[in-house]
C-alpha positions in Angstrom: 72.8 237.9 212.5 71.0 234.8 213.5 71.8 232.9 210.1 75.2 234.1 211.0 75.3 232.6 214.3 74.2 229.3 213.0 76.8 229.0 210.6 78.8 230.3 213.1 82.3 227.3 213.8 81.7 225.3 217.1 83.2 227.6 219.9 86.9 226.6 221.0 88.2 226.8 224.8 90.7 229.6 223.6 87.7 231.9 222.7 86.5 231.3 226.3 89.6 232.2 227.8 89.0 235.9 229.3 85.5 234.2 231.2 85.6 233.8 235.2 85.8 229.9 234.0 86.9 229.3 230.6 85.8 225.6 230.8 82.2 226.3 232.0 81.7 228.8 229.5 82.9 226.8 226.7 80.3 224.0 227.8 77.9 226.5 227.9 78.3 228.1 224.4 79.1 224.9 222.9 75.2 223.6 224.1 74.6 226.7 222.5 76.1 226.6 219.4 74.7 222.6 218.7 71.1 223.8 219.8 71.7 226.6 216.7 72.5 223.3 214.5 69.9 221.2 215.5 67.4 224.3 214.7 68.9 224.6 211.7 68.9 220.9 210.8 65.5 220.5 211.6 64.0 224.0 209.9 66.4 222.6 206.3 64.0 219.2 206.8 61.2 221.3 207.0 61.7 223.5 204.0 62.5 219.8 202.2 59.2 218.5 202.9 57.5 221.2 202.1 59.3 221.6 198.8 59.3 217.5 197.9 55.2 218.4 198.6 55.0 221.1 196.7 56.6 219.0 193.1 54.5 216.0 193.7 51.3 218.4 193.6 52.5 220.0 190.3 53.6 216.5 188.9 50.3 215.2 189.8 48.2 218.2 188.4 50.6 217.7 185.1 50.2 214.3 184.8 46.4 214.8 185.1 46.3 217.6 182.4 48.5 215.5 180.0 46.2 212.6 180.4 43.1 214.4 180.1 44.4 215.3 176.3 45.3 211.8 175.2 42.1 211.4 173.1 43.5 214.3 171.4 46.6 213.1 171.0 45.6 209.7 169.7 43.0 211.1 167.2 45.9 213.5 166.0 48.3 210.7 165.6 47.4 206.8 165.2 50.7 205.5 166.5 50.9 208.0 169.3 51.1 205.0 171.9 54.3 203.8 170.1 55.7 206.9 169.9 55.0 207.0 173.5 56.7 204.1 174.7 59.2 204.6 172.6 60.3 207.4 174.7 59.7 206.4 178.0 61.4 203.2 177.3 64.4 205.2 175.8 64.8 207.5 178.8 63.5 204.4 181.9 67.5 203.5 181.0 68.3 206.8 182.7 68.9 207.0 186.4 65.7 208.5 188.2 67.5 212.5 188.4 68.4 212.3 184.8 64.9 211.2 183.5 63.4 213.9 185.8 63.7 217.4 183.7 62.9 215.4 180.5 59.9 213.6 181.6 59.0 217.4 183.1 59.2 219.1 180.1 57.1 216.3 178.3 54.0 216.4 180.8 54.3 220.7 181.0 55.6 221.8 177.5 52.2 223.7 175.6 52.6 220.9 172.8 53.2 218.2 175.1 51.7 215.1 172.9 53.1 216.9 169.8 56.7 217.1 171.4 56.3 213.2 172.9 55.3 211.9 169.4 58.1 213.6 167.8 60.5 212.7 170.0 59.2 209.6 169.8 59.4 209.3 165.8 62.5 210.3 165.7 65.2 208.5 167.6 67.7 210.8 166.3 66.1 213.7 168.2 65.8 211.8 171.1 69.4 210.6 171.2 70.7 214.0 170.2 68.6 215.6 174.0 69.9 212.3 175.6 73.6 212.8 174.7 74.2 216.5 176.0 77.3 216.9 178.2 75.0 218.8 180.9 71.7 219.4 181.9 71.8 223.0 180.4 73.1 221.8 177.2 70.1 219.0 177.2 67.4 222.0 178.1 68.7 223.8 174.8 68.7 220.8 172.6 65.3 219.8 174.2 64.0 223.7 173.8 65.0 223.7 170.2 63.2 220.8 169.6 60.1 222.5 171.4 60.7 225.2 169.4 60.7 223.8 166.1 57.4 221.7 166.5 55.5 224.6 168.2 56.3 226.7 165.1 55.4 223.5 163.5 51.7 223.0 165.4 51.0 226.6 164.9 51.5 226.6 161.3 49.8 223.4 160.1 47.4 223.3 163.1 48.7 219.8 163.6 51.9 218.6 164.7 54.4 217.0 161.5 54.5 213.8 160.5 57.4 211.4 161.3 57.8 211.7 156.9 58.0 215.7 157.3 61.3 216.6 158.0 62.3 219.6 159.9 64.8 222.3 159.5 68.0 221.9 161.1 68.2 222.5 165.2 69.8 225.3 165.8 72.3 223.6 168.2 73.1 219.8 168.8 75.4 219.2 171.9 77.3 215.8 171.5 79.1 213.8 174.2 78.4 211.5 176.7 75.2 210.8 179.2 74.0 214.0 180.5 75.2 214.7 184.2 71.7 216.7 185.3 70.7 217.8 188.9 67.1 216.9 189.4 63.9 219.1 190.5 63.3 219.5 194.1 62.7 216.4 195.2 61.8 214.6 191.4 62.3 211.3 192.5 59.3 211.5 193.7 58.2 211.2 190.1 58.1 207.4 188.8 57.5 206.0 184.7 54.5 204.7 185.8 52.4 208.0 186.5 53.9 209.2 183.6 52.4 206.5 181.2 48.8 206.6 179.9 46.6 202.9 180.1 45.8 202.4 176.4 42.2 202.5 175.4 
């Protein structure tokens, strides 16, 4: 009832017409209905914040993971830092809210490095994620890609080469720049705290 009476129209004289004074009680239910929006203005800030605090703890606990494994990563593979750039630079010419799931899925994904220095190694991949028509199409392309190396990492115990090629992905959306909806609050996340100081 109360969510109800929030999003409840702003009264009209007409619905006050059967009071003692119509025009005192539409003054008084209008103060009433715009203290109901302010409440509800002010708790929708409130669940913002919260939310926006919320992703910037998980980006910073992610980025802290990822770059606690980068001696890994860089033992596993000797150009891992250009394969790195290379995709940050490819997807810094995103806007911020497009970058946002990809970068995401980069610092949380189980093979992480493995997935970064594929995607890295092969621009085709990369542009293949970067071309879907929507954000759900770029999660599929981008899971498939996760997929494949996973199955990949668990078989060789290392991720493949840039030389070994990979079976077909199961699906390849084409078209133009993805059109995505960010994470609570992602912009929050910057290049910078995503990239790792070389050694």
């Amino acid at each position: 009832a109360r969510a109800a009476d929030q999003a409840a129209p702003e009264p009209t004289l007409d619905q006050c017409a059967d009071q003692e004074d119509p025009y005192a009680a539409h003054v008084r239910a209008t103060a009433r209905w715009e203290a109901r929006q302010e409440h509800r203005s002010l708790e929708a800030r409130r669940t913002h914040v919260e939310r926006a605090r919320r992703t910037q703890a998980a980006i910073v606990r992610a980025q802290e993971a990822y770059d606690a494994d980068l001696p890994t990563a860089r033992a596993r593979y000797a150009d891992f830092d250009d394969a790195h750039q290379e995709v940050m630079d490819t997807i810094a010419r995103l806007d911020v809210r497009a970058r946002v799931p990809i970068v995401h899925r980069l610092l949380t994904s189980p093979v992480r490095h493995d997935l970064t220095h594929y995607l890295g190694s092969h621009p085709e991949d990369l542009a293949t994620v970067l071309s879907a028509r929507s954000a759900y199409e770029q999660g599929m392309a981008l899971g498939a890609i996760e997929t494949r190396v996973r199955g990949l990492v668990n078989k060789r115990g290392s991720a493949p080469h840039p030389s070994a090629p990979l079976p077909p992905a199961p699906m390849a959306p084409v078209g133009g720049r993805a059109s995505l909806t960010a994470l609570p609050d992602g912009t929050a996340m910057t290049l910078a705290q995503f990239r790792a100081a070389k050694p």
